[in-house]
Each structure stands twice: as structure tokens, then as C-alpha cells.
matplotlib code that plots the C-alpha trace (Angstrom):
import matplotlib.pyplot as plt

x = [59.2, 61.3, 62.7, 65.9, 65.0, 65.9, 69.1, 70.0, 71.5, 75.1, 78.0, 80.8, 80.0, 82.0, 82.3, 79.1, 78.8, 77.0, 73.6, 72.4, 71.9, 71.6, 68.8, 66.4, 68.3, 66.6, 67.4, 67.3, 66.7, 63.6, 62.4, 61.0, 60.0, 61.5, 61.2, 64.1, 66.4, 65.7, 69.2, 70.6, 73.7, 72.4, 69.3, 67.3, 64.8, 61.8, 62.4, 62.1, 58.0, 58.0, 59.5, 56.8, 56.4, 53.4, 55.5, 57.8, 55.9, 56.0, 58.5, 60.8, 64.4, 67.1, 68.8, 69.3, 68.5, 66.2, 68.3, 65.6, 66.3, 64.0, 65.3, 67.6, 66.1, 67.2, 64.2, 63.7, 66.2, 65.5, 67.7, 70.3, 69.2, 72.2, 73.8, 77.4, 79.7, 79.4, 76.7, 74.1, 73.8, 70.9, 68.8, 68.2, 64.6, 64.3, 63.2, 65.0, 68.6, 71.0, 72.8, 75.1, 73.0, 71.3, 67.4, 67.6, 70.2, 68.6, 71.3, 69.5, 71.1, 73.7, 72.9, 75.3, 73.8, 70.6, 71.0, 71.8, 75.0, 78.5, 80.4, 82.9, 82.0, 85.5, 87.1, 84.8, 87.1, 86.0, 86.5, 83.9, 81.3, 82.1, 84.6, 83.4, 84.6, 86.3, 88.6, 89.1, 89.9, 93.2, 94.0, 97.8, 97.7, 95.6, 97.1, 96.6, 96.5, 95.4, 97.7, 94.3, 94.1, 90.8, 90.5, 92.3, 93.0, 93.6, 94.7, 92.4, 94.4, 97.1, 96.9, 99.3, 102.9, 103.7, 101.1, 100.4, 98.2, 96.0, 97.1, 94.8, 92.7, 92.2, 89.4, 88.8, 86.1, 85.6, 83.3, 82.2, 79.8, 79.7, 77.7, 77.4, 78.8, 75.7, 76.6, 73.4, 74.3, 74.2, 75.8, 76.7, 78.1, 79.7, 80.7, 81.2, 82.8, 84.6, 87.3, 89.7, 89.5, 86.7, 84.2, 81.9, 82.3, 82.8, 86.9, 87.1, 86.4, 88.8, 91.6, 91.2, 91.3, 94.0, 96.4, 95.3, 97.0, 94.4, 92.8, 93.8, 90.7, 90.8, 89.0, 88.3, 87.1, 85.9, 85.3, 81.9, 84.0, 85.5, 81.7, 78.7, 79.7, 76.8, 73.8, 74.6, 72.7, 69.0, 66.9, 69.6, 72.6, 72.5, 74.4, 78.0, 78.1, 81.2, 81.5, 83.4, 83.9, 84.9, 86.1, 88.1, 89.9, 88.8, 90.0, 92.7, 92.6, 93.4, 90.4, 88.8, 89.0, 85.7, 86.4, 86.9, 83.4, 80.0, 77.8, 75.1, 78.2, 78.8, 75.3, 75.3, 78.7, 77.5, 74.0, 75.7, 78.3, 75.3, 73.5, 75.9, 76.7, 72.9, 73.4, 76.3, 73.6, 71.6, 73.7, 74.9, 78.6, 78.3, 82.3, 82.3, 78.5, 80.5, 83.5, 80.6, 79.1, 81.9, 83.4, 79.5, 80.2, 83.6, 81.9, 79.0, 80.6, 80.0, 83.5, 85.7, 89.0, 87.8, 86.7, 84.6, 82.3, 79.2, 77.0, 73.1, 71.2, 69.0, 72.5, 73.2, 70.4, 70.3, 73.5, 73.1, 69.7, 72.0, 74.4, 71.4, 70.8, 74.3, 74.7, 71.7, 72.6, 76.3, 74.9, 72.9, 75.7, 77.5, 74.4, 74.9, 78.9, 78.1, 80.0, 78.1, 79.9, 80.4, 76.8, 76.2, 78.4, 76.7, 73.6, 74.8, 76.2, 73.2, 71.6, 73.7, 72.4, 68.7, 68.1, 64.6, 65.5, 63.2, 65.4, 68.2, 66.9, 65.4, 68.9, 70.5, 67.8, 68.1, 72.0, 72.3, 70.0, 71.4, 74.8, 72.8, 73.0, 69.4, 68.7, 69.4, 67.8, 64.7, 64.7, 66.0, 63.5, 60.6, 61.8, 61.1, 57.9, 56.6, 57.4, 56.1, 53.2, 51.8, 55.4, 55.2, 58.4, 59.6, 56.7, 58.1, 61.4, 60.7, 58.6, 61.6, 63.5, 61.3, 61.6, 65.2, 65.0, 62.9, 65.1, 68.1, 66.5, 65.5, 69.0, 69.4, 72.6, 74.4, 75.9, 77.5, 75.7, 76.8, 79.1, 77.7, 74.4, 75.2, 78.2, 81.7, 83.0, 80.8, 82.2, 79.3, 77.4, 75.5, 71.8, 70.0, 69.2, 65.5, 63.3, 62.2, 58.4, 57.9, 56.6, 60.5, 59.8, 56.8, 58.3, 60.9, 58.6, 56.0, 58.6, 59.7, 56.4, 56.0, 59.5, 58.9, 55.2, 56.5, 59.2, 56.5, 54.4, 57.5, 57.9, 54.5, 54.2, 57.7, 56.0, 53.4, 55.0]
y = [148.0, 149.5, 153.1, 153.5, 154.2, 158.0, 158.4, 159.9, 163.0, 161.8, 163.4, 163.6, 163.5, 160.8, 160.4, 162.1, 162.1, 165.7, 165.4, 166.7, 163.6, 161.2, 162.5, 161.5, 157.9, 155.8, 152.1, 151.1, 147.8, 148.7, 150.0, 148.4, 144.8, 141.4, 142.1, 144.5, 141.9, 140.5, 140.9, 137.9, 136.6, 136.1, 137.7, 137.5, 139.7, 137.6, 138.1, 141.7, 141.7, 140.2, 143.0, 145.9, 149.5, 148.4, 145.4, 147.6, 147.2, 149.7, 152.4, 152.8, 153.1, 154.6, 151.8, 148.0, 145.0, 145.5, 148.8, 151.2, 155.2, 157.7, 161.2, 163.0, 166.2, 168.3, 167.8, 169.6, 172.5, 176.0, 178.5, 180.7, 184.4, 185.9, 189.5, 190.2, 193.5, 193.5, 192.0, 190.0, 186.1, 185.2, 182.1, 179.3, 178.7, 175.8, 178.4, 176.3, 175.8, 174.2, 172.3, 168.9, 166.9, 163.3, 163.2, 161.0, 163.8, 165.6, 167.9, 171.4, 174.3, 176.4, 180.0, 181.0, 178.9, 179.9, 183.6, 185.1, 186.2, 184.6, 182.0, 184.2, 187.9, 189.0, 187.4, 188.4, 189.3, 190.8, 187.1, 185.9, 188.5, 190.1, 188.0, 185.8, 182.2, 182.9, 185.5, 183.1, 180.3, 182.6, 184.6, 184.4, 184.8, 181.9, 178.2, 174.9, 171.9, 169.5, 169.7, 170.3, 173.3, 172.7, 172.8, 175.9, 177.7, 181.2, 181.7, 184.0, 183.7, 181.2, 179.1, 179.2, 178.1, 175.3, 173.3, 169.8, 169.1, 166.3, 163.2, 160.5, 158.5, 161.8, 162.8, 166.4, 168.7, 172.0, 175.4, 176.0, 177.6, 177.0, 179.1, 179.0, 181.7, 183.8, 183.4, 181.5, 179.5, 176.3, 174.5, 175.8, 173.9, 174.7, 171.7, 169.1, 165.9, 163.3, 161.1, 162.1, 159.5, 157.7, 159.1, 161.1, 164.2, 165.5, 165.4, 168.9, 169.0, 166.1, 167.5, 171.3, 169.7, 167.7, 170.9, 173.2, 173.7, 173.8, 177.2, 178.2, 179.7, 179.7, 180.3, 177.1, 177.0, 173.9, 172.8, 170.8, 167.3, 167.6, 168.5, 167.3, 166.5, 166.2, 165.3, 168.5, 167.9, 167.9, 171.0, 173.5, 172.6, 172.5, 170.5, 170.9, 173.9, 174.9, 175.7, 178.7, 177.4, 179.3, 177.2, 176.4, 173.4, 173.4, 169.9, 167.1, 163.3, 160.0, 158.3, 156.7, 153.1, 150.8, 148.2, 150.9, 152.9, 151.7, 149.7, 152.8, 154.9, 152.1, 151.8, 156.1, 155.6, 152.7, 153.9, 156.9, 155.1, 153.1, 156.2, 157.5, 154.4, 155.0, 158.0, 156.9, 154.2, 156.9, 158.6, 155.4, 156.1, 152.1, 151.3, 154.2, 153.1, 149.8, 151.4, 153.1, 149.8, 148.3, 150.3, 150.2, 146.3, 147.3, 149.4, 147.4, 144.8, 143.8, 142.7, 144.3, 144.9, 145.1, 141.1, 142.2, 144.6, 142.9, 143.5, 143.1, 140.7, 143.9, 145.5, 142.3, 141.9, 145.7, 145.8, 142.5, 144.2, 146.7, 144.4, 142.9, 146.0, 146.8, 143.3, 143.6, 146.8, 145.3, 142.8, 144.7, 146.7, 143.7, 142.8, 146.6, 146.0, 142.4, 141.1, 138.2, 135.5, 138.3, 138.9, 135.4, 135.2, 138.2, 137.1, 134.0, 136.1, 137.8, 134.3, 133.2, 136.2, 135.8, 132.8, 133.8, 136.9, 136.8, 139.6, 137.5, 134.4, 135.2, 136.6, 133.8, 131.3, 133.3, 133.8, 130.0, 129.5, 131.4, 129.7, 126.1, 124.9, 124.4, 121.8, 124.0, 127.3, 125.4, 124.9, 128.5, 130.0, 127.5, 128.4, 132.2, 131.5, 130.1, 132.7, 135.6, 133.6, 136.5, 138.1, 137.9, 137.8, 134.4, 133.2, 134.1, 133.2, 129.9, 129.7, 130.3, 128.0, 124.8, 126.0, 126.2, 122.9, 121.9, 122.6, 121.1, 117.8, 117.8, 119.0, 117.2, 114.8, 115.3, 111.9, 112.0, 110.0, 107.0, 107.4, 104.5, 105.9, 108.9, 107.7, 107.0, 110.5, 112.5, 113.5, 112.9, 115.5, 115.9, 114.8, 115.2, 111.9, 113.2, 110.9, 113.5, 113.5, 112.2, 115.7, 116.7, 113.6, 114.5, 118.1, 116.2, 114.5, 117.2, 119.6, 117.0, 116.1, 120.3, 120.7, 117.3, 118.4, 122.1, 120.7, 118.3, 121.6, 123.1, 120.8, 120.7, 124.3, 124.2, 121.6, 123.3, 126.6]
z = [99.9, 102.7, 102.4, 104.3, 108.5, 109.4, 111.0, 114.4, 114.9, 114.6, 116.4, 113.9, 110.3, 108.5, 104.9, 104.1, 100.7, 99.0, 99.0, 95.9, 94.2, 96.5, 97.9, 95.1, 94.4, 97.5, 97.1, 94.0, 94.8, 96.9, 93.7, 90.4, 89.3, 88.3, 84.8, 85.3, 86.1, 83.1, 81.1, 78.9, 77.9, 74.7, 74.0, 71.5, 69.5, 70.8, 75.0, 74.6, 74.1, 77.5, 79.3, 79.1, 80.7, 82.5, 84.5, 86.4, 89.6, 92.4, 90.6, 87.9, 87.2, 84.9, 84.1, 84.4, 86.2, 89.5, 90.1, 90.4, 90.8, 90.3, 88.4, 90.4, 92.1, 95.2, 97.3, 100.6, 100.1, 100.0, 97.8, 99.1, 97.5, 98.1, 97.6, 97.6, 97.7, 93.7, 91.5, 93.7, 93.0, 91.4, 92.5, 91.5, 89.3, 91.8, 94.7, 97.3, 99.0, 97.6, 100.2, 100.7, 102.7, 102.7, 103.2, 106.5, 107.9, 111.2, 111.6, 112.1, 109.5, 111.7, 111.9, 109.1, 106.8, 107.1, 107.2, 103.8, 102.1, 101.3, 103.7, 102.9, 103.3, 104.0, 100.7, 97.7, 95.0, 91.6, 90.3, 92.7, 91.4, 88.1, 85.9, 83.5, 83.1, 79.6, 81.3, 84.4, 82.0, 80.3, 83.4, 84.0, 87.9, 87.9, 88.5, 86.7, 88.9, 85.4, 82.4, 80.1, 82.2, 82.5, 86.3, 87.4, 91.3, 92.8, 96.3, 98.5, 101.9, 102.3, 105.4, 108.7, 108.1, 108.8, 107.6, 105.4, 102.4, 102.7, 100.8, 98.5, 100.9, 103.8, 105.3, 104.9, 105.5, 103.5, 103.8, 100.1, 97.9, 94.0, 91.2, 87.5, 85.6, 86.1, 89.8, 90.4, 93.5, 92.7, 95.8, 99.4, 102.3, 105.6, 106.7, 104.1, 104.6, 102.6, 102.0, 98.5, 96.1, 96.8, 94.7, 97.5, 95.7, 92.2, 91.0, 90.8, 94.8, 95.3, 92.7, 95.0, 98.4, 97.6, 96.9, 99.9, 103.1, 106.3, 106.4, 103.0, 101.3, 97.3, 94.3, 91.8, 88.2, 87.0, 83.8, 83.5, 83.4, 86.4, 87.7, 86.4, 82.5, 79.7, 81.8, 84.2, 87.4, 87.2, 88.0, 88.6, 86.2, 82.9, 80.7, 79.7, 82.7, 84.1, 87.9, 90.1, 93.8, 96.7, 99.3, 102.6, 103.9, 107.2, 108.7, 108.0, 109.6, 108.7, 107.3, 110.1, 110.7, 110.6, 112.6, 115.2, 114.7, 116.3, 114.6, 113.6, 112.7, 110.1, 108.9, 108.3, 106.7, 104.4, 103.1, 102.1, 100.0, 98.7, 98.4, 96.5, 94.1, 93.4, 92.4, 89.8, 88.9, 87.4, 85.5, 84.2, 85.8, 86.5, 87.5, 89.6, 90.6, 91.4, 93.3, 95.6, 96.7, 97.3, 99.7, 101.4, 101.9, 103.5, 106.0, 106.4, 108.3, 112.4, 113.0, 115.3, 116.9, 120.2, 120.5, 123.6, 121.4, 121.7, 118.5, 119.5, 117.5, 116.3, 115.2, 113.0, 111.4, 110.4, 109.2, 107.3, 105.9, 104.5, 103.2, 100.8, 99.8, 98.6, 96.3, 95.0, 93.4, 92.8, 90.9, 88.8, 87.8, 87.0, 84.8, 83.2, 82.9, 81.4, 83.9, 84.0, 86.0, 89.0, 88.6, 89.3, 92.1, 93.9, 93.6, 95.2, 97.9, 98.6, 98.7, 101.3, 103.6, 102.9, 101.0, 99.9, 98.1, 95.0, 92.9, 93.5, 92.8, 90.1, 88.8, 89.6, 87.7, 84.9, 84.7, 84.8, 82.3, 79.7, 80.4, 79.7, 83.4, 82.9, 85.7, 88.5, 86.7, 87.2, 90.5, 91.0, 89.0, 90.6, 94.3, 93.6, 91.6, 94.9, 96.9, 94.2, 92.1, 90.9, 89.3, 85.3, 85.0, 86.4, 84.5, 80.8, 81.9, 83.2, 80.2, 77.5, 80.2, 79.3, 75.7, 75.6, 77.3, 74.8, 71.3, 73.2, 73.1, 69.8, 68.2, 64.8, 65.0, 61.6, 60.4, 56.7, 53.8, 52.7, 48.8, 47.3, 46.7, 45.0, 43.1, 44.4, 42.3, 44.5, 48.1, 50.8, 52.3, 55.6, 56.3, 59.5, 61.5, 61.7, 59.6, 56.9, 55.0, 51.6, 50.4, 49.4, 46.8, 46.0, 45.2, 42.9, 40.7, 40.5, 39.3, 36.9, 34.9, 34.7, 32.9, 30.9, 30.2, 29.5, 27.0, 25.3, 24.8, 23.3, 20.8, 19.7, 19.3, 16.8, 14.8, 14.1, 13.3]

ax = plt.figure().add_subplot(projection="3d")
ax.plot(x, y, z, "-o")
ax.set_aspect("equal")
plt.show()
């Protein structure tokens, strides 16, 4: 299906999320088959067979229900080999640079970033170069700003007096570079933006930014779950990895409005929250995954302040293009989180956009039908059949549909036995109102002439003895 269009150059970078891994999560709903929608409210041993390797269609995914996101890689980046005053940096075994930026961005890499060395070749302390994390973790001249002290900051240069610290829900944009504790750089950025709180960046970047004065430039230590946790960040950080950032707040402003912002601005802004909730997708992060595409559906919007902003009919449909996109992959967290209900209500909202989305038909069929609503499910499950024929999946689920239909009509009606005919002492018991066979008599008396015809034998034998 569809890969995202590229995006113009813009002017001002809003919100961009960092790159790294995003850039390897496209749309995970443009990726995958129907038979990864395929999650129950009940499920049963049997509906797994269905559901094989070779159905996932035109990709595969990490995780759940149509949300499709290949491994996470830094594609199209080239490594900054870089040499301090001290011990040089090593690079990365990747053989590229590692920078925070989104595939579709056009932006041309500024002269600093492309020559080699430190964004900060002024303010390369022994810390920066020599000291390993241990010693960094226990240094006394070092601050905590978490009370596990786990996330810990130096000043390099203090910032102009006065001057403010951003607050939760900022936009900010910072000049950093981050190694491992071999100083293998592992992340560089001049120009990185992002709001604090919502998830664009790691929380050790949004813990930092949040205690720094404009212009300040510090050192931060990060332990790896304020970074990239257990699954470390696939090729260049491993697992369980602290980081050492050096960075600068360069710029403070209110978080920018989007009723206010053109209709592309809105689109950038929104594919790289989706982008990003992708990229939570794959690591399975799914409430933050769900945060992400959220706040995509709040920018992805064409209503504005200015009533006589016109929005071109080629604007709407793009933007309500989008908007699919973004439930879809809501409601397949929901699926993930077992929120069913709110799955069901997003696919219904995505319905109400394009009412021949397959993925979301075929959620919804299948959602109904494992809460019983089984007339509807049919028709759901029919309506996408006709529009995919050859998709295997609405096949075996329409198929246990008209099987679960099935058993429902032939549920046995339990009425109790009458006394009478098993004695007035005994209390009654339950039969089914399904006319049995005769072999359960048959069973009786056969079992009875063996144990007489055993006990005749018996005797005879004792006689004779």
C-alpha cells in the first residue's frame, strides 16, 4: 500500500520527533495482512492454526492487530567519526551518522554537522572524554534531578541572567550529541525539536530540558531507563546501555497552536506523532504508542480559527487520509491493551471516514462477533469479503462466525426430571431436552448380563472347588 508522500522543505521545524526509530516504523497499517487483526475476546486454542506466517501479506509486524512495523534501523545516516582534545570517539559499527531526523525530511545537513568533531569544541571536559560512567554515577559535583539518582547533570556554562526554564508542555529546541561509555557516538543533533511531555523524545531528554536555562550547556548521564531500557535501540545500542549527553538549550516558545498552523504544517506535525507512536508500537510501549496517536488526531484536524481559511478539497482529503491512518493503528493498540470496546468504537470511527476500509471492517465484524452480536458481524464480515475475496482471513472468521452461530442454536435447554419416577426420596436432577439414543440402554443391560453372567461363573467355579 501507500508509503507516506515526501515532505517539503519546511520552514520551522515543529515538534519533530528524533528520528532514529521512526525512520524504519513506516505505517504500520500500510503494512501486513487481515490475519493480524485477528485478536479475540475469547480465544480459543483452535483459531490460532488459522493465523499462519505465510498469511501476513505484503510485510510483517512486531506486534498486534494490522499494526505492522518492520525492525527498527537508522537507515540513511552516516557516522560521525569524531576526534576530541582527549581520547577520540569511536564510531559506530553501523559506518553511518547518527542523526535526529525523519526519512521524508529534505532539510540539507548544515556545515557543522557534516564536518567532523564536537558541537561543542570549546566545552570538552575530562568527563566528556575520559571518565567512566561508574565514577560519573558517584561524583559529588554532579547533580541529581531523579531521587533514584539515576539521571544525573553537570553544568558546562550557565546561561545569561535573567533567564526562564521551560515548563511541561514547551517547545524547545536543543544542540546535542550522546555516546556510550566507550564514547562511541551514538546520537548527534544541532537542531532538535520537541515539545516536553509528550513523548517525542526519550525522558532523560525531557527530564534535562526541563531544568536548563536558555543557552546553558550541560553534561547528562543517563541511566538506560530513562533512554532506551532492555531492548536498547537496534544496531547501535545495546541493551541495558547507559547514555552521556552533551547538550544546549537553544530555544523556548509556547507550543504552537494547530488551529493556527497551515494545513501541510499539520500533516508534517501529525505523521511524526504517528511516526513516532509507531515507533512505541514496536517496542511494544503500547499506552505511550497510544498517547502518540492521539495527539496525531489532535493535529490532524482542518478546522480553524480563522473561519475564512479555505481548506482545498486536495488538503481534506489528505489530511483525512492521515486521519485513517492514525485509528487504524489506535485501534490496534486498543486490540494489544484489550481494550476492546474502544477498539470497536475506533474502528467505527475510521468507518465513518472511509466506509470501505477492509482492516477496519474486518475489526469491527470480528469484535462484534465475539461479543455475540452475531447478526450484524455478518454483514460486516460479508461487506469486506466482497471487497477482498481473495483475503483468508475473513474467510476463517466468517467461517467460525456461522459455527458459533451454529452451537448457539443448538444449546441444550436443561429442564429438571420429574420425582415420581425415580422415587419421591430422591431429589431430581437435570436432563437435557435433546431426545437422547437408545445405545445408553443398551449400555445398561449389556453391562448387566456381564456382572450377572460374571457372578453365575463365580459360583460355579466355588462349587466345584
Amino acid at each position: 500500500m501507500e508509503e507516506d508522500p515526501q515532505q517539503s522543505e519546511p520552514v520551522q521545524i515543529l515538534g519533530r520527533p528524533r528520528s532514529v526509530h521512526t525512520e524504519a516504523c513506516p505505517a504500520i497499517e500500510d503494512i501486513g495482512s487481515l490475519e493480524e487483526c485477528g485478536l479475540t475476546l475469547n480465544p480459543q486454542p483452535g483459531d490460532i492454526k488459522h493465523y499462519k506466517k505465510e498469511d501476513t501479506g505484503n510485510g510483517h509486524h512486531s506486534s498486534a492487530c494490522s499494526v505492522d512495523v518492520v525492525s527498527s534501523r537508522v537507515l540513511g545516516m552516516e557516522l560521525l567519526g569524531a576526534e576530541d582534545n582527549g581520547r577520540p570517539l569511536k564510531t559506530s559499527n553501523s559506518g553511518k551518522r547518527v542523526r535526529f531526523q525523519i526519512p521524508q525530511d529534505t532539510e540539507t545537513i548544515t556545515a557543522n554537522e557534516s564536518s567532523e568533531g564536537s558541537l561543542f569544541p570549546d566545552y570538552d571536559p575530562e568527563e566528556w572524554t575520559m571518565s567512566s560512567f561508574e565514577e560519573l554515577f558517584t561524583a559529588e559535583d554532579w547533580v541529581d534531578i531523579t531521587d533514584d539518582h539515576l539521571l544525573r547533570k553537570k553544568v558546562v556554562r550557565s546561561g545569561p541572567e535573567p533567564t526562564t526554564q521551560p515548563a511541561w508542555g514547551q517547545e524547545v529546541t536543543l544542540q546535542l550529541q550522546g555516546v556510550l561509555e566507550d564514547r562511541t557516538v551514538v546520537e548527534k543533533d544541532s537542531k532538535l525539536v520537541f515539545v516536553i511531555g509528550e513523548g517525542d523524545v526519550n525522558l532523560a531528554l525531557e527530564h534535562c530540558a526541563a531544568t536548563m536555562c536558555q543557552w546553558e550547556i550541560a553534561l547528562l548521564l543517563a541511566d538506560s531507563q530513562y533512554t532506551y531500557g532492555h531492548q536498547g535501540r537496534d544496531p547501535d545500542i545495546p541493551a541495558w546501555s547507559p547514555l552521556l549527553y552533551e547538550l544546549q538549550l537553544l530555544d523556548i516558545r509556547h507550543k504552537p497552536d494547530p488551529l493556527t498552523l497551515s494545513i501541510p504544517d499539520r500533516i508534517r506535525i501529525g505523521n511524526q506523532k504517528r511516526e513516532r507512536g509507531n515507533f512505541y508500537f514496536q517496542r511494544e510501549e503500547y499506552s505511550m504508542a497510544a498517547k502518540a496517536y492521539c495527539m496525531a488526531l489532535d493535529v490532524l484536524t482542518t478546522k480553524s480559527k480563522d473561519k475564512e481559511n479555505d481548506v482545498s478539497v486536495e488538503e481534506q482529503e489528505e489530511v483525512q487520509e492521515y486521519r485513517v491512518k492514525c485509528l487504524n493503528n489506535l485501534a490496534a493498540v486498543q486490540l494489544k491493551m484489550e481494550q476492546f470496546d474502544e477498539a470497536l468504537h475506533t474502528s467505527k470511527d475510521v468507518l465513518l471516514l472511509d466506509p470501505l476500509n477492509v482492516k477496519a471492517l474486518f475489526r469491527k465484524g470480528k469484535l462484534l462477533s465475539d461479543k455475540g452480536e452475531y447478526e450484524e458481524a455478518m454483514e460486516t464480515l460479508k461487506k469486506a469479503l466482497k471487497l477482498e475475496p481473495s483475503t483468508k482471513a475473513i474467510h476463517v472468521e466468517l467461517s467460525k462466525l456461522v459455527k458459533r452461530q451454529a452451537g448457539g442454536s443448538e444449546i441444550r435447554k436443561w429442564r429438571p426430571k420429574p420425582a415420581q419416577v425415580l422415587g419421591e426420596n430422591i431429589a431430581p436432577f437435570l436432563i437435557a431436552s435433546k431426545k437422547t439414543s437408545g445405545m445408553t440402554w443398551k449400555f445398561l443391560f449389556g453391562a448387566m448380563v456381564v456382572a450377572i453372567g460374571s457372578l453365575v461363573t463365580s459360583m460355579v467355579l466355588t462349587a466345584r472347588n
